[in-house]
Short mmCIF file of the C-alpha atoms (twelve columns), coordinates in Angstrom:
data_MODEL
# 
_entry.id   MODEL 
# 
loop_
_atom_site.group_PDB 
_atom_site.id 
_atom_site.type_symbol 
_atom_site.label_atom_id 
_atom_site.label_alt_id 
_atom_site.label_comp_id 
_atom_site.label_asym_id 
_atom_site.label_seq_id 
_atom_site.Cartn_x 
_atom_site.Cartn_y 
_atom_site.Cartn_z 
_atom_site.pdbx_PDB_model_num 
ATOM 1  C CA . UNK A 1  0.386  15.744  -4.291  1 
ATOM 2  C CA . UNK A 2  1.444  15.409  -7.955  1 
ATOM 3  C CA . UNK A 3  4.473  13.170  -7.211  1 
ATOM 4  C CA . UNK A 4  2.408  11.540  -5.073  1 
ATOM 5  C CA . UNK A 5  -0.302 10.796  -7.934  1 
ATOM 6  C CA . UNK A 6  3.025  9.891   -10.314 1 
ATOM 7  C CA . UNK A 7  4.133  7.107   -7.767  1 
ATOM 8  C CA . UNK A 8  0.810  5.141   -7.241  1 
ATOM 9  C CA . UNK A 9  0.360  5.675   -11.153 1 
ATOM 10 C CA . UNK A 10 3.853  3.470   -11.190 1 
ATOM 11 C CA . UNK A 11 2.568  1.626   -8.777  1 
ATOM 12 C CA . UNK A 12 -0.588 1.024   -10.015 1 
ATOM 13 C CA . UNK A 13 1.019  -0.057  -13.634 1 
ATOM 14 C CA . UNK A 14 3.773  -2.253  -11.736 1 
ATOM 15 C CA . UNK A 15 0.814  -4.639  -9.790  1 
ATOM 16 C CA . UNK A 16 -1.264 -4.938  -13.266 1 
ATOM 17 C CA . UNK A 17 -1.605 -8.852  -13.537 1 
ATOM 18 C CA . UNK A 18 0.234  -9.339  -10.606 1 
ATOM 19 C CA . UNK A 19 -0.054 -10.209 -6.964  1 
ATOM 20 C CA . UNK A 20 2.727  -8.616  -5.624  1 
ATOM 21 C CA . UNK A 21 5.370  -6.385  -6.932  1 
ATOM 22 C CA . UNK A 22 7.810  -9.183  -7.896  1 
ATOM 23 C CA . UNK A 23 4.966  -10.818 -9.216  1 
ATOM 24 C CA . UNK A 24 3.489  -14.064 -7.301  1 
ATOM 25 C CA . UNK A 25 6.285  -13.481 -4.132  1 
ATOM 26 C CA . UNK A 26 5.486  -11.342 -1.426  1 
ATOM 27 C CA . UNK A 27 8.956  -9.686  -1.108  1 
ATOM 28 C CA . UNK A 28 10.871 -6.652  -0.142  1 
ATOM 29 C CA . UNK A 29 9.625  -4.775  -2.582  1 
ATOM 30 C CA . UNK A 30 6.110  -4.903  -1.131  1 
ATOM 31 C CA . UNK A 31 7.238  -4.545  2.530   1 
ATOM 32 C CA . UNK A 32 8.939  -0.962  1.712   1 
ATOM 33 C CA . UNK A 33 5.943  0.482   -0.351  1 
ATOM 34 C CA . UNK A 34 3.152  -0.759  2.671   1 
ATOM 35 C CA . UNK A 35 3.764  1.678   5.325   1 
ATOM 36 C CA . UNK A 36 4.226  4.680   2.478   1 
ATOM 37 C CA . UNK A 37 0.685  3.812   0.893   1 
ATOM 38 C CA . UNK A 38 -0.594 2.973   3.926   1 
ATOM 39 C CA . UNK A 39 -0.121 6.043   5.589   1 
ATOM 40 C CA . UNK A 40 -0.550 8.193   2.585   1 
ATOM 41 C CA . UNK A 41 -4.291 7.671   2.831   1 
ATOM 42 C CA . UNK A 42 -4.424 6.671   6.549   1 
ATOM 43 C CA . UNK A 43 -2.504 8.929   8.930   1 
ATOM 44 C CA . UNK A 44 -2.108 11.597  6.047   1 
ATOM 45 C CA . UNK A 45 -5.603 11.155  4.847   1 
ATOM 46 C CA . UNK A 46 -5.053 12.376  1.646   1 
ATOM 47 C CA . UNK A 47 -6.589 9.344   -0.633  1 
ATOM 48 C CA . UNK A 48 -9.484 11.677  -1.699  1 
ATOM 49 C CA . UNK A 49 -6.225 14.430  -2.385  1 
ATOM 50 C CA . UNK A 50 -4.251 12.100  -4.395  1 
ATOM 51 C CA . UNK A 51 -7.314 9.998   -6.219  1 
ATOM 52 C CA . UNK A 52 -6.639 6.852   -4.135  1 
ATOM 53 C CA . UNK A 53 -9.980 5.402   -5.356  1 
ATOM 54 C CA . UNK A 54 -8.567 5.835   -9.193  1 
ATOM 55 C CA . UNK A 55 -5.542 3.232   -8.397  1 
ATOM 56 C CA . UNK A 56 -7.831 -0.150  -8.534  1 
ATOM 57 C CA . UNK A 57 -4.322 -2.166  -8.444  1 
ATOM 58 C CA . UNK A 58 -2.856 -0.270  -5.695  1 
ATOM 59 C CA . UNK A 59 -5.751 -0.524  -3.518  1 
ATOM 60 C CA . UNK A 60 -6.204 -4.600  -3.588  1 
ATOM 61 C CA . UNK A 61 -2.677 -4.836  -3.176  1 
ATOM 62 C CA . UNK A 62 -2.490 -2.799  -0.213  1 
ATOM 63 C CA . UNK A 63 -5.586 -4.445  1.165   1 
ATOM 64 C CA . UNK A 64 -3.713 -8.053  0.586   1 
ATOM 65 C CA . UNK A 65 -0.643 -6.492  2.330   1 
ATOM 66 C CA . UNK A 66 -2.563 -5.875  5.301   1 
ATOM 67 C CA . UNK A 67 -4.128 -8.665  5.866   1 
ATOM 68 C CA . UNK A 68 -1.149 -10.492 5.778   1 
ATOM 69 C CA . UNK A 69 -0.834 -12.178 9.711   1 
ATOM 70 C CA . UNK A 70 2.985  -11.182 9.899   1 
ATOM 71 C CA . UNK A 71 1.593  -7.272  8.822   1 
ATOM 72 C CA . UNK A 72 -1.291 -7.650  11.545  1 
ATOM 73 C CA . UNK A 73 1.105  -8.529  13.965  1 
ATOM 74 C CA . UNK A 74 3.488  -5.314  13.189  1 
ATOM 75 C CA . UNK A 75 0.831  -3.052  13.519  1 
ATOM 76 C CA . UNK A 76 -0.605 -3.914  16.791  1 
ATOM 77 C CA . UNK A 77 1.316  -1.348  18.913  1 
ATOM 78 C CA . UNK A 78 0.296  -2.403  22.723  1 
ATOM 79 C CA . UNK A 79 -1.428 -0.203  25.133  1 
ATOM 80 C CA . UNK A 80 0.763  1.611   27.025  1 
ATOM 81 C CA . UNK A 81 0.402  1.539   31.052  1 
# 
């Protein structure tokens, strides 16, 4: 939980002023920290755990990620029959 914490703090500090992690560019960067923040406070549930609502940065820049139509696209996981 504390690492946690430590990580979106970096996080959090990295995306002040910025769109993205590399600034204005949607990059790498951002496509390897998604699915950890993402599931951190989805699958894991933990964003009340780790203070998710404290990380203002972290939290419009995963909310940018995911709306992203390539991101959509990757999480739709069909049906199976």
């Amino acid at each position: 939980m504390n690492e946690s914490k430590r990580l979106l703090g970096v996080i959090d500090a990295r995306l002040a002023g910025r769109q993205w992690m590399m600034d204005d560019e949607y990059t790498i960067a951002d496509i390897s920290m998604l699915g950890w923040v993402r599931n951190l406070i989805g699958f894991y549930g933990a964003a009340e755990l780790v203070g998710f609502d404290g990380f203002a940065n972290v939290s419009a820049w995963l909310d940018r990620g995911l709306a992203r139509p390539a991101v959509k696209r990757g999480l739709e996981i069909p049906q199976r029959p």
